[in-house]
C-alpha angles and dihedrals in degrees: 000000000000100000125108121275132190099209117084117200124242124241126247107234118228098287093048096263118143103201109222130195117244082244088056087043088059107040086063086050100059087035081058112041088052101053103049089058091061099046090066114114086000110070119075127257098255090048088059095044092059089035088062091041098055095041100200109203120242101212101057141013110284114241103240096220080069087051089051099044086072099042096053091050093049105041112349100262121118129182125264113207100223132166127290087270117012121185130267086254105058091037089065090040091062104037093049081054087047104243115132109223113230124183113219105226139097123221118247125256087252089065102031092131108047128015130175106205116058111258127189092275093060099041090049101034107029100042115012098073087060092051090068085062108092096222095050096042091050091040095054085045091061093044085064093050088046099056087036093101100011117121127243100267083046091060102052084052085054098045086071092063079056105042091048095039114035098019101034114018133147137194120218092196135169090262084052131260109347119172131246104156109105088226095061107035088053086052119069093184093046084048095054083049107047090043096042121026117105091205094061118105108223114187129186114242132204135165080270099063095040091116088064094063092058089060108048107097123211149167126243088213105066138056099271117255092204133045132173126224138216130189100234130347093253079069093084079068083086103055095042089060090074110096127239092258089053100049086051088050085056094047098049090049088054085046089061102033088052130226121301113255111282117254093213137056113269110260119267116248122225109237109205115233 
């Protein structure tokens, strides 16, 4: 969340409007339109249904105190427009106040089909619909309580519960693997592969095994060779229902029994000439 960025966000004016350009307006259209087509038969139940409640519109960028309007109705979040990359600190801040950060900005047309840093289509896309789901929205409450006071090497430990539950999430449900996770709903190419690859290692997750998921290391810049699965998204009741004090317990036990060993090749590093 530290590193550099190239898009700037754009500034709400006095009465909470962000002014797009028609180009911005139809990147999100095409982002869109796409996607909905390939969440069919592939997101979760409770990610339509918020999906239908909030009712985002496909011909220009939504305005997230619309957005708003319906979260807070439904469950009491609302959006908070933030930079293109905001700090640990003020991630957990907000999410522990309820308020959902949203850069505002939209990717370019170069890099329409990945993107590292969040932008506004995946905020409100990928993530939004699930916040009108009372479990979702209490359990990434309590996400935010739970980094509030953490340190810095905590935190990265606690990045992982987010990473495999809100980003990356899947569902093993009785109608067969459906997506949750924001990362992979907002990614056409990360949903065929998380549903679909046989090499893919897919593990059930409940609030016994939590202390798996902070040691399973993983990279933000390739498709994901392990995902974990619920049963249904009410299931991260369960884990919400640690205390802070647990979950730091937890953390502190993966801390000295060390990370599993990555699924994936270390990231080159890029040796200046």
């Amino acid at each position: 969340m530290s590193k550099a960025t190239k898009y700037v966000s754009r500034v709400p004016d006095e009465q909470g409007v962000i002014h797009w350009s028609d180009e911005e307006n139809n990147v999100w259209q095409e982002l869109i339109q796409r996607q909905l087509a390939c969440i069919k038969g592939t997101a979760c139940d409770e990610y339509l249904y918020g999906l239908t409640k909030l009712k985002l519109p496909t011909d220009r960028i939504p305005q997230l105190k619309d957005v708003s309007k319906v979260l807070l109705e439904t469950t009491g979040w609302q959006c908070e427009p933030v930079p293109a990359l905001i700090g640990f600190g003020q991630f957990f801040k907000l999410l522990s106040e309820k308020k959902f950060p949203v850069a505002t900005f939209i990717r370019s047309r170069e890099e329409f089909d990945y993107l590292q840093e969040p932008d506004i289509f995946h905020e409100i896309f990928g993530h939004c619909p699930l916040l009108t789901n009372p479990s979702f929205a209490n359990y990434t409450e309590a996400y935010g309580k739970m980094g509030l006071n953490a340190t810095k090497e905590q935190r990265v430990y606690l990045a992982r519960l987010y990473w495999f539950t809100v980003e990356f999430g899947l569902l093993d449900t009785p109608e067969g693997l459906r997506v949750y996770g924001g990362g992979i709903i907002s990614s056409p190419s990360e949903t065929k592969y998380a549903l679909l690859d046989e090499g893919v290692e897919r593990c059930s997750l409940s609030a016994s095994n939590v202390i798996d998921v902070l040691r399973t290391p993983y990279r933000i810049d390739i498709m994901q060779p392990i995902y974990y699965m619920l049963k249904k998204v009410s299931d991260l009741d369960d884990i919400r229902k640690y205390e802070v004090e647990d979950i730091m317990a937890l953390v502190e036990q993966a801390k000295e029994l060390g990370l599993f060993e990555a699924k994936f090749p270390p990231k080159e590093s890029k040796i200046a000439s």
